[in-house]
Structure formats: C-alpha cells, structure tokens
N, C-alpha and C positions, 0 to 999 in steps of 0.2 A: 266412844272415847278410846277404846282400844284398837277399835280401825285403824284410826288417827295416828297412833301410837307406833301403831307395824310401819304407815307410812311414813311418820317420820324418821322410824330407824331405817327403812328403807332407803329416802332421799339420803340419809345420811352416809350410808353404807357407799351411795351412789358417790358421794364426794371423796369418801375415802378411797374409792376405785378408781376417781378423775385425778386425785393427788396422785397417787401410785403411779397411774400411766403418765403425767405430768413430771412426776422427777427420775422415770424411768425415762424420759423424752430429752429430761434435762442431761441427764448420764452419758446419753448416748451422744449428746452432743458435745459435750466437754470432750469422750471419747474419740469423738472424730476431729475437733480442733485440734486435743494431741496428736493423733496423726500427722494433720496437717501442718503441726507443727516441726515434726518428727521429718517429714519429708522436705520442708524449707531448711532443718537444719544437714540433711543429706545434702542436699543440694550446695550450701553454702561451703559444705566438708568437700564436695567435688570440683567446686570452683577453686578451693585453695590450693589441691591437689593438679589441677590442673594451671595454675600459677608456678607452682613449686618445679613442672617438668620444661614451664619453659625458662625458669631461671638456670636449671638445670642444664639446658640448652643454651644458653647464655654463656653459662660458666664454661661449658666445652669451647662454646666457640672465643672465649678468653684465651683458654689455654692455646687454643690452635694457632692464634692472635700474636700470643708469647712465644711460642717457638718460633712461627715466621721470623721476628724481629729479631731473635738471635741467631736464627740462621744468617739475616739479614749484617748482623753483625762481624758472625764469621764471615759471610764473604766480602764486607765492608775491613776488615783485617785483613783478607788475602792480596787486598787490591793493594 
C-alpha cells in the first residue's frame, strides 16, 4: 500500500515536472513570437522611413521643378 502510494506521488510529481517544462515551452514561445513580432514591426518602421526619403526626394525634385519654371518665366519676360 505504501509502495503504491510513493508511486503515485511519484507519477504525480512526474506530471507536475511535464506541466512545468510544458508552460515553460509555452513561455518561450510566446517569447519568440514577440520577437518575431518586434522584428516585423521594425521592418514595417523601415519601410516607412524608407517611403518618407523618397517623398523627401520628390519634394526636392518639386522645388528644383519650381524654380526652373520661374526662371523660365523670367526669361519668358526678357523676351
């Protein structure tokens, strides 16, 4: 009876060391989908940033766009 007994606190013991490694399994995986989350939202912050240099570029080439046509203007007056 008492055999019994060690072996069942034993098995039991057993599952309580399989839960343990099971929600430490579970942790580390949450852990690494934030990552992975963490690195897709990097990613998306570098694509905007990278959107932003070529508006940036845009806008220059606006400007350069607008003085052209005034210059264009002034010598459209000279004439």
């Amino acid at each position: 009876m008492l055999s019994r007994r060690v072996c069942e606190t034993s098995m039991l013991s057993r599952r309580v060391c399989e839960t343990s490694m099971l929600s430490r399994r579970v942790c580390e995986t949450s852990m690494l989908s934030r990552r992975v989350l963490t690195l897709r939202n990097v990613a998306i912050i570098e694509a905007c940033l990278r959107n932003l240099n070529v508006i940036k570029t845009c806008l220059r080439n606006l400007n350069v766009i607008k003085t052209c046509l005034r210059n264009l203007n002034v010598i459209k007056t000279c004439l």
